[in-house]
C-alpha angles and dihedrals in degrees: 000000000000106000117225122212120226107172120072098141082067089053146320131234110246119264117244087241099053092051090049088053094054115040086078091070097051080055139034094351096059104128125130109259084219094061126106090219133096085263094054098049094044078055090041095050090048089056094049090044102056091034087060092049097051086047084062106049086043098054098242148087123295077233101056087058127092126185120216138159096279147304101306095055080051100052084042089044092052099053105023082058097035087058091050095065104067092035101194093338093083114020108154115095116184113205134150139261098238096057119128106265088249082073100036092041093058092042093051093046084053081050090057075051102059098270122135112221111187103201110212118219117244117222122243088280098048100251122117134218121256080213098060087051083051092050089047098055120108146189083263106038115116113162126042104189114186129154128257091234127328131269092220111051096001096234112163120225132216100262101162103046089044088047090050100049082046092046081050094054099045090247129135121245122205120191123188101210083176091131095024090061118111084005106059133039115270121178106157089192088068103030118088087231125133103177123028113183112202134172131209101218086056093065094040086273126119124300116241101045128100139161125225113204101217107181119231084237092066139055124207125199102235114252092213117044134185101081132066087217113121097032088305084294105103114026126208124074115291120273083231093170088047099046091044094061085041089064101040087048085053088049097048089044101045106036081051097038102117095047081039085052095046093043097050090047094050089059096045089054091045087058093044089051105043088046098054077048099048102037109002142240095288099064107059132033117205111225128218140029111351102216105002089069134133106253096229102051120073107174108192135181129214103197106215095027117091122236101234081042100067091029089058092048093045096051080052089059087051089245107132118213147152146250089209123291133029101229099053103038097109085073133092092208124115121265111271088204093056081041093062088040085066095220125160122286086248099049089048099049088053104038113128129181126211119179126202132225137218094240099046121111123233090234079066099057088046092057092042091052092044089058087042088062097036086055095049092052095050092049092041087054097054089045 
């Protein structure tokens, strides 16, 4: 049985030239970027180098980024420091029910704080109103933080008409484009964007490595002190292998993206088709934005079919999937992001979410499907 691998917005597998870019700096290159030696400066120069490169592709300058462990420091790094910043003067954050729990883990801990979070209510397809954000704002609000587009059902959101009614107000505006990077355009010097969280597992690059856009027009409070590494912003000695293979991953996705984007979506239709083949219309139900989605998640529902139940008979079939999120997939609770969606109980307690990569053939994706169906019937026919 050859397994066949659906979640890529979980993780990717590293790309052969990513690996091959960084293996230099676990060897002979293994200095300390923050050494005065020979060893320290090769290493130095690798960091500047790839940070310049990513500034590039990114549309902004080597200074406004900041490389951290991952998306979720940078999502923590964004609004923890961004609340630092007005002490008792600003206290209001307007954010929306459908983040990643990096970003509404760290606004409910600021809660515990004496801020007050308001949580804006996504519509049936995830996406929420620019209207409803200008209706939120207050005197004190001073950060709106809303993601490019969602891990779980790949609904985009509004970000530049949010970033320009924040721009307006005075008000920063932090986006995660965690899931929208490689796939999406991203061009910081035209967005109204002041912080951008990213993360390099996400694009086939390591895990444990993540950038954090911090616009020149803005200064954070580091999260992590100690250090002067980062621009004094992120203390601890730079990941250089790890940021290396990020760049070049940056590279590989972005200077690709619009064959990436064709191909992906060529695997998510082939799935929605073969299923309304195999198993018809009335049996699934696709969740999200119909047409502002990002081209490699389908999440799908079976109503009468329970989620860990197809998940469990599709890992026997050696096809990996997904119930929503990465980081909470070891719960049995219900999606917040469906739950915010306000779908019915049966579409929410048989959502799955299978997630397409760039290397993946579309036979794959026919085989996988065909399984899929074969799966729901069996189960339909005991029920």
């Amino acid at each position: 049985m050859n397994p066949i691998y659906l979640d890529h917005a979980a993780t990717t597998p590293m790309r052969a030239e990513v690996l091959e870019a960084m293996l230099p700096y676990y060897t002979e290159k293994f200095g300390n970027p923050s050494s005065l030696h020979a060893f320290g400066r090769e290493a130095r120069i690798a960091l500047s180098r790839s940070r310049d490169r990513m500034a590039e592709l990114l549309g902004c300058s080597p200074s406004e980024l900041l490389f951290t462990s991952g998306g979720t420091e940078s999502d923590n790094t964004a609004i923890f420091g961004a609340a630092s910043l007005y002490g008792t003067a600003k206290k209001h954050i307007i954010t929306t029910q459908s983040e990643h729990h990096a970003v509404l883990h760290a606004c409910e801990q600021l809660g515990r704080f004496g801020y007050d979070i308001t949580y804006l209510p996504v519509d049936e397809t995830g996406q929420v109103s620019a209207s409803d954000v200008a209706d939120a704002i207050r005197p004190e609000t001073f950060l709106i933080s809303v993601m490019y587009a969602n891990n779980e059902v790949g609904t985009i959101q509004p970000i530049e008409s949010i970033g320009s009614l924040a721009r307006e107000r005075g008000i920063l505006f932090h986006v995660d484009a965690v899931q929208a990077l490689g796939l999406l355009p991203l061009q910081l010097s035209e967005l109204p964007v002041d912080l951008m969280s990213f993360s390099a597992h996400k694009i086939y690059g390591p895990k444990g490595v993540g950038a954090l856009y911090v616009s020149k027009r803005v200064s954070v409070t580091p999260l992590l002190v100690g250090g002067s590494q980062e621009r004094k912003r992120r203390a601890g000695t730079e990941h250089v292998a790890g940021i290396v293979g990020f760049a070049k991953a940056a590279e590989l996705a972005i200077e690709a993206q619009p064959d990436n984007r064709r191909h992906v979506q060529l695997l998510r239709d082939e799935m929605i088709d073969g299923l309304s083949r195999e198993i018809g219309t009335a049996a699934f139900t696709v969740n999200g934005h119909p047409s502002s989605v990002l081209p490699h998640i389908l999440n799908v529902s079976f109503p009468g079919i329970d989620t860990e139940t197809m998940l469990m008979s599709l890992d026997l079939e050696g096809i990996a999937a997904a119930s929503g999120s990465a980081c909470t997939s070891g719960s049995l609770e219900l999606s917040h992001v469906l739950r915010a969606m306000r779908l019915p109980e049966s579409v929410m307690r048989s959502a799955v979410r299978f997630s397409f990569g760039l290397t993946q053939p579309v036979e794959q994706i026919r085989a996988a499907t065909e399984k899929v169906a074969t799966i729901s019937r069996r189960i339909r026919n005991r029920t």
